[in-house]
ChimeraX commands (.cxc) that place a marker at each C-alpha (Angstrom):
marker #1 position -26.60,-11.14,-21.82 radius 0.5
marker #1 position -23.34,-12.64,-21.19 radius 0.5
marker #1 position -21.52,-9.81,-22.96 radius 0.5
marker #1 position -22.83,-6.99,-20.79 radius 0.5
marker #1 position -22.28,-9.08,-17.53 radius 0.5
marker #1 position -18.70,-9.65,-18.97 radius 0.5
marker #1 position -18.26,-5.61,-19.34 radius 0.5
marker #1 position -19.84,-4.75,-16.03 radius 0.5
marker #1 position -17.14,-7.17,-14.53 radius 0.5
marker #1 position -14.11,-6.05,-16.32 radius 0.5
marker #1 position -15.56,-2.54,-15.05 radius 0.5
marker #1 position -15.64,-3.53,-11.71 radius 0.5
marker #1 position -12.45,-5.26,-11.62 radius 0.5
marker #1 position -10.40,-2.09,-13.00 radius 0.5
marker #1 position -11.99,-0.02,-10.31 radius 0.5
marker #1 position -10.88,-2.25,-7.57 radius 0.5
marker #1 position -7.51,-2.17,-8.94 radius 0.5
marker #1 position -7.63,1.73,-9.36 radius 0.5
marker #1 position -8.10,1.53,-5.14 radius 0.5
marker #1 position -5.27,-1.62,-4.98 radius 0.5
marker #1 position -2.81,0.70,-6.87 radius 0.5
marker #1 position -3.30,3.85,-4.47 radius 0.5
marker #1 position -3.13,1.79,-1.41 radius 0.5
marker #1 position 0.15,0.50,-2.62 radius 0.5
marker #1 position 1.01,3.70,-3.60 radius 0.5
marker #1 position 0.11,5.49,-0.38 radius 0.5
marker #1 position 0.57,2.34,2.07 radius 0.5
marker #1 position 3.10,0.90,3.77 radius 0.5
marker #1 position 5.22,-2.90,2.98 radius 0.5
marker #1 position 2.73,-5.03,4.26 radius 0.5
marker #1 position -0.36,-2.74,2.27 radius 0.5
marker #1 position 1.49,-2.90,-0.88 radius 0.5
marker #1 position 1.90,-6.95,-0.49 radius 0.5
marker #1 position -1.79,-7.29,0.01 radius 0.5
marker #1 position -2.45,-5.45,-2.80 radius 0.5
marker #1 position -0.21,-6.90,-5.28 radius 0.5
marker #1 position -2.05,-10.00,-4.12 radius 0.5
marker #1 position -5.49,-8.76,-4.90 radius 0.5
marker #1 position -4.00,-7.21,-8.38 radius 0.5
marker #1 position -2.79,-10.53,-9.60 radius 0.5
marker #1 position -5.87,-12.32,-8.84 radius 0.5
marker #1 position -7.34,-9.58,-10.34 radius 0.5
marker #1 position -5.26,-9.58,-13.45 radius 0.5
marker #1 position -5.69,-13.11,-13.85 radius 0.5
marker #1 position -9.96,-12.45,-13.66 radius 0.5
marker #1 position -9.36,-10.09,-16.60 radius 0.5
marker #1 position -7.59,-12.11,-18.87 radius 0.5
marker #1 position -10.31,-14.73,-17.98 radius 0.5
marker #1 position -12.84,-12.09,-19.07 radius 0.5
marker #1 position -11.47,-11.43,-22.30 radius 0.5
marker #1 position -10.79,-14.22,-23.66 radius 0.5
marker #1 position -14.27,-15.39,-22.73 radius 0.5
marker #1 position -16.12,-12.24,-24.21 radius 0.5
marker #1 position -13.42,-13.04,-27.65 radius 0.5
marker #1 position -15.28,-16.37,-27.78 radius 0.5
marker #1 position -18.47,-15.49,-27.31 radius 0.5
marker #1 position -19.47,-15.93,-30.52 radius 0.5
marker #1 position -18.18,-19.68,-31.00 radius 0.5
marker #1 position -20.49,-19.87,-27.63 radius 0.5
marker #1 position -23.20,-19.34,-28.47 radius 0.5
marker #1 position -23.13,-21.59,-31.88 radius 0.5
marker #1 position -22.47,-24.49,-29.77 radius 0.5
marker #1 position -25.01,-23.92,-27.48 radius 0.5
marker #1 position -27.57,-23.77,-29.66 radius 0.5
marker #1 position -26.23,-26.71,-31.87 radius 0.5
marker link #1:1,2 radius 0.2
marker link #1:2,3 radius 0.2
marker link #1:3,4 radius 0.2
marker link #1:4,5 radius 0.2
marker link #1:5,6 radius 0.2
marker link #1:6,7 radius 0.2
marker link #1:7,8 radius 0.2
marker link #1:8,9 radius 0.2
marker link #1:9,10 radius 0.2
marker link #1:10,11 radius 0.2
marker link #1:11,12 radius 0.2
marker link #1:12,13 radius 0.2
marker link #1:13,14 radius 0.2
marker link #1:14,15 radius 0.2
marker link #1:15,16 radius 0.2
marker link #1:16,17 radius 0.2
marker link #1:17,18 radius 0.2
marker link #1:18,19 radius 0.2
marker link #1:19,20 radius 0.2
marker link #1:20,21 radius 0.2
marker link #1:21,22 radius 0.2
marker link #1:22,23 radius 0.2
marker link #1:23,24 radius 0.2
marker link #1:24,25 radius 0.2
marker link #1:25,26 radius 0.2
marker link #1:26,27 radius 0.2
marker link #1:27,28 radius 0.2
marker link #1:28,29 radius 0.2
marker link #1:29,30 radius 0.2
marker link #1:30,31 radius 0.2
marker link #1:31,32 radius 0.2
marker link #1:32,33 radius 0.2
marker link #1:33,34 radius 0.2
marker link #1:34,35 radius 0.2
marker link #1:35,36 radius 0.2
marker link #1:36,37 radius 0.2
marker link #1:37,38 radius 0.2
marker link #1:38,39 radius 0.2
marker link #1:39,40 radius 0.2
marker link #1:40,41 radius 0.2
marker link #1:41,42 radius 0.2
marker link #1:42,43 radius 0.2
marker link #1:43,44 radius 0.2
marker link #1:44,45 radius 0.2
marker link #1:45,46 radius 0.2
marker link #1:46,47 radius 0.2
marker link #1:47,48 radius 0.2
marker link #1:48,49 radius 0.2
marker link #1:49,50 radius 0.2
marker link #1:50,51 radius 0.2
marker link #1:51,52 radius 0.2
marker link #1:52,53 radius 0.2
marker link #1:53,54 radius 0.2
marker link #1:54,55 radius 0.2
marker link #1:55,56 radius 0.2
marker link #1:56,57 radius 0.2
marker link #1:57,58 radius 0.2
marker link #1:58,59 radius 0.2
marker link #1:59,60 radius 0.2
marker link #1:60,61 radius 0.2
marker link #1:61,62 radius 0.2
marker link #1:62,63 radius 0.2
marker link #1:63,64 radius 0.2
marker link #1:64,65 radius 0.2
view
């Protein structure tokens, strides 16, 4: 179900940026650039997710119209 892959994602993409946060934390200039990188694209996934999983719904109608 497209709801459940959608949760295991956001999952996913909030424990990679658990480990992009300490590396920026613990890291030097150029770790801390390459994860602010990987957090953004990250970011950007998880607004992606969410507004997906908020339509849903509407989705599915029109798929099976």
């Amino acid at each position: 179900p497209a709801g459940e892959y959608l949760d295991a994602q956001r999952a996913a993409h909030l424990r990679r940026m658990r480990e992009l946060t300490e590396i920026k934390r613990t890291g030097g200039l150029v770790d801390a650039l390459l994860a602010d990188h990987g957090l953004f694209h990250l970011e950007a996934d998880l607004r992606w997710i969410e507004l997906t999983a908020a339509r849903l719904d509407a989705l599915d109608a029109e798929v099976r119209r």
